[in-house]
C-alpha positions as CSV (number, residue, x, y, z in Angstrom):
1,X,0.0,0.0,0.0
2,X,1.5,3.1,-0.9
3,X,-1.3,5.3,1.5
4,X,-2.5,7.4,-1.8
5,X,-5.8,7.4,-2.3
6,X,-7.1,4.7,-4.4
7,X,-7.8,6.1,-8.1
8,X,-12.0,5.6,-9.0
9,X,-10.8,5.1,-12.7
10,X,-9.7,1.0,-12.2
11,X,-13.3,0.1,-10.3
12,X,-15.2,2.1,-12.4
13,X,-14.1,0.4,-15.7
14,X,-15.1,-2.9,-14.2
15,X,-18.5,-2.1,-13.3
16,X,-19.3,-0.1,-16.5
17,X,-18.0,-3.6,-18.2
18,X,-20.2,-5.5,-16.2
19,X,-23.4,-3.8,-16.1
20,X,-22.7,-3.8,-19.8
21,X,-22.9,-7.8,-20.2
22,X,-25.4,-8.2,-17.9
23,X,-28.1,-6.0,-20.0
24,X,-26.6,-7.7,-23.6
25,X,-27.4,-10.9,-22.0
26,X,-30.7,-10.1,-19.7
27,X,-32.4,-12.5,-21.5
28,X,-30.3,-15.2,-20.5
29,X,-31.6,-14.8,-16.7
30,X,-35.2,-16.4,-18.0
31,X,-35.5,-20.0,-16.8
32,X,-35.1,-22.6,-19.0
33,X,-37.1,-25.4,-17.0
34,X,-40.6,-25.5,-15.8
35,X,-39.6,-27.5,-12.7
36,X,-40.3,-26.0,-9.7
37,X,-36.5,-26.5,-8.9
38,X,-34.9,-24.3,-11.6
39,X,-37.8,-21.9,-11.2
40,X,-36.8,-21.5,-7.4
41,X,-32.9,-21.5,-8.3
42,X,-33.4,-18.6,-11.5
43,X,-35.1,-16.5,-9.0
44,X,-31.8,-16.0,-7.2
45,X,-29.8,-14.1,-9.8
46,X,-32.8,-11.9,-10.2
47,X,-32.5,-10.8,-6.6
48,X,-29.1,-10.3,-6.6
49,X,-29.8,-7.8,-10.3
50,X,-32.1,-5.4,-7.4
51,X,-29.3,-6.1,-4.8
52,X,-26.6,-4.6,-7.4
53,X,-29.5,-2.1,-8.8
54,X,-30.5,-0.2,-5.4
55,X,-26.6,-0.2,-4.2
56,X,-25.6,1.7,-7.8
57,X,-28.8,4.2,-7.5
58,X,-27.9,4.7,-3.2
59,X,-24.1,5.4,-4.2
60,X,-24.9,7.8,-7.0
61,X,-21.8,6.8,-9.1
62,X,-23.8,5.7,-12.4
63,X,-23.4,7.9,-15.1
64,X,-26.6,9.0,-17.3
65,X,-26.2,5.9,-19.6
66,X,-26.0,3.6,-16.8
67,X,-28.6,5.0,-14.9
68,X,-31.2,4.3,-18.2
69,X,-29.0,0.7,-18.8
70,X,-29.7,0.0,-14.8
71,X,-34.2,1.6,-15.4
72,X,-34.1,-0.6,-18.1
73,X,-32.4,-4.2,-17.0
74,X,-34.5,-3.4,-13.4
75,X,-37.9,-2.8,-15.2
76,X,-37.1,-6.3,-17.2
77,X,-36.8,-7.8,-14.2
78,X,-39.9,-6.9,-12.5
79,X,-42.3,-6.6,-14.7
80,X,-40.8,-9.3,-17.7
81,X,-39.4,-11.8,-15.6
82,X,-40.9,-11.6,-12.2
83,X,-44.6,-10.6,-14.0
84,X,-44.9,-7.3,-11.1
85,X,-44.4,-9.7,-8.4
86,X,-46.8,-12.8,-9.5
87,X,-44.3,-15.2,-10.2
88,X,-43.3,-15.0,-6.6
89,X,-47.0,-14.2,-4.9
90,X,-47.0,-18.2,-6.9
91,X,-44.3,-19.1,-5.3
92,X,-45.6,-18.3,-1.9
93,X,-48.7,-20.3,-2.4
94,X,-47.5,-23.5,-3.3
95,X,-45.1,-22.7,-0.5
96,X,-46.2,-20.8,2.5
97,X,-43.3,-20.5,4.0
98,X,-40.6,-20.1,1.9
99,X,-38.1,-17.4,2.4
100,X,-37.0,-17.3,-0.9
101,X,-39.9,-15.0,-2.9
102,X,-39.4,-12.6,0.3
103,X,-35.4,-12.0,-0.2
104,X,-36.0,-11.9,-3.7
105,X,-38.7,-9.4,-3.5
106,X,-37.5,-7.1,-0.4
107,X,-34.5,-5.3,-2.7
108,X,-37.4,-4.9,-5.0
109,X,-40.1,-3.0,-2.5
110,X,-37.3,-1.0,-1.3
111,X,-37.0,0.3,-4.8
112,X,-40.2,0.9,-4.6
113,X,-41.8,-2.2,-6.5
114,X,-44.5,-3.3,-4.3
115,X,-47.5,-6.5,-4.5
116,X,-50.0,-6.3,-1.9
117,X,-50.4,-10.2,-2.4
118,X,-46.7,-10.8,-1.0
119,X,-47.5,-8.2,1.3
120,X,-50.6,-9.7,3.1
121,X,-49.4,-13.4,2.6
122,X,-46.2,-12.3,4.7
123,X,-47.5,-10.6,7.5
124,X,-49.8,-13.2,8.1
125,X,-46.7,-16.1,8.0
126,X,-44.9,-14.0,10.0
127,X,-47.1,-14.4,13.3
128,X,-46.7,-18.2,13.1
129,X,-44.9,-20.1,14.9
130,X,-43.5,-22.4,12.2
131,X,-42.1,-19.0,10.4
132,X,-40.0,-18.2,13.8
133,X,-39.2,-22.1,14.2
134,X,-38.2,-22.6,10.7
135,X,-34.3,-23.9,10.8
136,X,-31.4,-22.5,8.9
137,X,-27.5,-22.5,9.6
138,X,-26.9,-19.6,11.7
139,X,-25.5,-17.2,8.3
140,X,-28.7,-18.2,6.7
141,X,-31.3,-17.2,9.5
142,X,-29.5,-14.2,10.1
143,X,-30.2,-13.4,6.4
144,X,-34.0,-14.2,6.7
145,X,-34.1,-12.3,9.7
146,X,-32.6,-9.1,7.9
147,X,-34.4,-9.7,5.2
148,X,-37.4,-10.1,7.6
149,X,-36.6,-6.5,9.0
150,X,-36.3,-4.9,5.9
151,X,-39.8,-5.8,4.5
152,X,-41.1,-3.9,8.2
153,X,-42.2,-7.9,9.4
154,X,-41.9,-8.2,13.1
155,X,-38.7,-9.4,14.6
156,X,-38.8,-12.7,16.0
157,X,-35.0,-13.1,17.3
158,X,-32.4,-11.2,18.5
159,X,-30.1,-9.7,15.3
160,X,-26.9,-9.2,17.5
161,X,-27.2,-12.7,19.1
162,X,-27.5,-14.6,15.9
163,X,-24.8,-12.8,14.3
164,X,-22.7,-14.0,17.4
165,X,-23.9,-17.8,16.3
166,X,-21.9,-17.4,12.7
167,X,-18.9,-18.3,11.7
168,X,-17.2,-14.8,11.9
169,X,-19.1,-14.1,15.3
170,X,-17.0,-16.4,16.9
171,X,-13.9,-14.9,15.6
172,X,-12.1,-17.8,14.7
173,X,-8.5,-18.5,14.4
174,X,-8.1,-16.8,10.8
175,X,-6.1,-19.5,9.3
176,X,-8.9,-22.1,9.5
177,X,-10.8,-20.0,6.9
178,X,-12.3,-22.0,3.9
179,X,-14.0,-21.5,0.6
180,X,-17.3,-21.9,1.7
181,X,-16.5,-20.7,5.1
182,X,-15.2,-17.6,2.9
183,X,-18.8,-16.8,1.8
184,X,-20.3,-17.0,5.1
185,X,-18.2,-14.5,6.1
186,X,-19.1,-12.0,3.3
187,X,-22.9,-13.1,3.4
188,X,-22.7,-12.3,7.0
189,X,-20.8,-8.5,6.7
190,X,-23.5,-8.4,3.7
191,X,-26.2,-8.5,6.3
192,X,-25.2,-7.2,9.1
193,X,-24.6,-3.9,7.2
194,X,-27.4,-3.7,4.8
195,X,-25.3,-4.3,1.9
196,X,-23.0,-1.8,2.9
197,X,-25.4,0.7,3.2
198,X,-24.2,0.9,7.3
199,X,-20.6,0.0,8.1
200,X,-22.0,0.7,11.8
201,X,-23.8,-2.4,11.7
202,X,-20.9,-4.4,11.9
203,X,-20.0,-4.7,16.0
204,X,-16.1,-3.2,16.7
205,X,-14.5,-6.4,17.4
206,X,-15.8,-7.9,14.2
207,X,-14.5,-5.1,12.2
208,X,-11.4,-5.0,13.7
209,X,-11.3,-8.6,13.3
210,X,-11.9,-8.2,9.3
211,X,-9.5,-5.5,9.2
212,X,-6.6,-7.1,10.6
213,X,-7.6,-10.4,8.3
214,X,-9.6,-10.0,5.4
215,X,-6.6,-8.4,3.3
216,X,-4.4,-11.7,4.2
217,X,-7.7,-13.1,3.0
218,X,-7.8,-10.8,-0.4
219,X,-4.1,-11.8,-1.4
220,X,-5.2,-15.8,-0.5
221,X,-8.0,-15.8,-3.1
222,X,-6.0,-13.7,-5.7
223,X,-3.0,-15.4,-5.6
224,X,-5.7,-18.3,-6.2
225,X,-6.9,-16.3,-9.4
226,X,-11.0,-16.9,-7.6
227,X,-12.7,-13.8,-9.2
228,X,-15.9,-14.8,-7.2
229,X,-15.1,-15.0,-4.1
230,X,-12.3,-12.4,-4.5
231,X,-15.3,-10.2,-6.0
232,X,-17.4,-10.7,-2.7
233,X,-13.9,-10.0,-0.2
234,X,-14.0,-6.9,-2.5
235,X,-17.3,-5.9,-1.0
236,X,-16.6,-6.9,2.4
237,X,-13.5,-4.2,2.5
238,X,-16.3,-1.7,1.1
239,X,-18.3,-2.4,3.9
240,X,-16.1,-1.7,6.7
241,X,-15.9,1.7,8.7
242,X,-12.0,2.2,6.9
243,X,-11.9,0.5,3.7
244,X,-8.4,-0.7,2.9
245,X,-9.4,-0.5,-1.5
246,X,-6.0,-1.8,-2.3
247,X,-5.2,-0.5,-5.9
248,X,-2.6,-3.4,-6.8
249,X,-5.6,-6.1,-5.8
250,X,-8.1,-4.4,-7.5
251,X,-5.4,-4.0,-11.0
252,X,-5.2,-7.8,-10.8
253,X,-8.9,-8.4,-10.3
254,X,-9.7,-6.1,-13.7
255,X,-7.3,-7.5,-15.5
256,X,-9.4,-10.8,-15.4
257,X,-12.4,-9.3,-16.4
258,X,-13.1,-10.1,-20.0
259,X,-13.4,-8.0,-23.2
260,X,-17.4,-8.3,-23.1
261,X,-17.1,-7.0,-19.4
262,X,-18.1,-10.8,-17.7
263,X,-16.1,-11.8,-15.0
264,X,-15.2,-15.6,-14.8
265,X,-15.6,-17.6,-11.5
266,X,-12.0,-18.7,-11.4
267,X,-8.8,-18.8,-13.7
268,X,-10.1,-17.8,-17.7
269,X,-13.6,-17.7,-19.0
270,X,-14.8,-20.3,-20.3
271,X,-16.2,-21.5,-23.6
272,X,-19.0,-22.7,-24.8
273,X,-22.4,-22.4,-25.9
274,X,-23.6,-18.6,-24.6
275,X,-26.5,-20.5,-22.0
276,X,-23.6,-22.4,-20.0
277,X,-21.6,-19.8,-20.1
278,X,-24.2,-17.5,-18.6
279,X,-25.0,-20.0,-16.3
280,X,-21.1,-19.9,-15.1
281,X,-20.2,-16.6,-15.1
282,X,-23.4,-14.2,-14.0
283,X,-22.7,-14.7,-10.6
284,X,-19.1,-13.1,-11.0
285,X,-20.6,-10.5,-13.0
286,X,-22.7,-9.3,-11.1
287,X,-20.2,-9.2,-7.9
288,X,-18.1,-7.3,-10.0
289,X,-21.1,-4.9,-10.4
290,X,-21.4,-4.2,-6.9
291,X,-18.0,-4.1,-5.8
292,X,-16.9,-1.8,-8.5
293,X,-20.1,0.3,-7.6
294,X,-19.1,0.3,-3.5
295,X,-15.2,1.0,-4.9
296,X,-16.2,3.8,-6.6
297,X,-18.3,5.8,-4.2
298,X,-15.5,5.3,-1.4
299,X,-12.5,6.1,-3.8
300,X,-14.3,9.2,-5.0
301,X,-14.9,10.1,-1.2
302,X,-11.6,9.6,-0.2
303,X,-10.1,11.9,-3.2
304,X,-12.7,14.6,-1.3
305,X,-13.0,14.2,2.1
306,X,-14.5,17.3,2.5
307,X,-17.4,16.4,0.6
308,X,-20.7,15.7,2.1
């Protein structure tokens, strides 16, 4: 680190890039299957396009092009592929208590997008006690109950005590750390600070615990050439009270982003028919999206402090 400000220009370029492939191949994010399965598991990236959508309109980085790209691609997926809500009001009837239509929709109705039918089916699940009983790993029910929050349902738990049930609430001796152990820890920062939206949300010993570690973390995955998971770490620096936006990481991690603006999960992209390799690489993508846009905002801030 040389203790300059990190230049906007490198994170920028990757998120223009990506929000770029991600509205050339929108139509890609249709399911191909009827079975309830798929359905349920092309709902995800659909979420995560309002996730990346309400971060890039709250952190005011989008220029005018990718503000009408961004209106465009969220509109498509509302209205186009969620049908204003029906598919997952569906969803909800064949099962009750799902929390899968309500993550997906919540980023939605806080853009504003609203169903009264998802509306009145959750408030009534939400004063039952199979809702409250319903059993997760702890990173996962602390996601349903944020989630939970978000959409103004009642809260059934205590936020600060299941966060202490995670993985990273326990603080755990760094080097045991694992791939999917990785993600529980971003997925768990993710929450606990509404997507970055409130670095405050994270207690002090957990941030402190992330700041001494998540950079030994950072040089682990890239040295390991994992764009995904290097993509999510990304965010999880964005999300702390003093981001370390490390300009030599962040070099290496455009420099894998391809020519169409996809980023693969690991290594090269790959080949193949344009379906598989959606299937492969949206997930990157869109990480890329939203670090780049949380990169941005705090490498603009940091080049004017002053600013408001």
């Amino acid at each position: 680190m040389t203790g300059r400000p990190m230049s906007p220009e490198v994170p920028h370029r990757v998120g223009v890039g990506a929000l770029n492939w991600l509205v050339a191949n929108r139509e890609h994010f249709r399911p191909r299957s009827t079975s309830a399965g798929r359905a349920r598991e092309a709902l995800k990236p659909v979420g995560e396009l309002a996730v990346i959508g309400a971060v890039l309109l709250r952190e005011g980085v989008a220029g005018s092009r990718q503000s009408a790209q961004l209106d465009g691609l969220l509109d498509f997926a509302w209205r186009d592929l969620l049908k204003a809500g029906d598919v997952l009001a569906a969803m909800l009837r064949d099962e009750p208590l799902s929390p899968i239509p309500m993550e997906v929709y919540v980023p939605f109705r806080e853009l504003g997008l609203r169903h009264a039918g998802i509306e009145e089916h959750l408030r009534v699940v939400s004063r039952t006690t199979s809702w409250r009983a319903l059993e997760a790993l702890p990173n996962r029910r602390l996601g349903m109950m944020r989630a939970a929050a978000r959409a103004d349902l009642p809260a059934y738990a205590d936020v600060a005590e299941a966060a202490r049930r995670t993985w990273l609430g326990h603080t755990p001796e760094p080097w045991t750390v694992e791939y999917n152990l990785a993600y529980t820890v971003t997925h768990t920062v993710f929450h606990l600070t509404d997507w970055g939206r409130c670095p405050a949300g994270l207690p002090p010993d957990l941030a402190e615990y992330l700041a001494l570690w998540l950079p030994v973390w950072i040089d682990e995955w890239a040295e390991l050439r994992h764009w995904d998971l290097l993509g999510e770490l990304l965010i999880v620096d964005t999300c702390l009270p003093a981001p370390a936006l490390d300009e030599e990481v962040w070099r290496h991690y455009a420099e894998a982003q391809s020519p169409t603006g996809a980023m693969p999960v690991q290594g090269a992209m790959p080949s193949g028919p344009p379906d598989e390799v959606f299937d492969l690489v949206h997930h990157p993508t869109i990480v890329a999206a939203f670090a780049a846009t949380m990169a941005t905002s705090h490498a603009l801030a940091a080049l004017n402090p002053a600013a408001p």
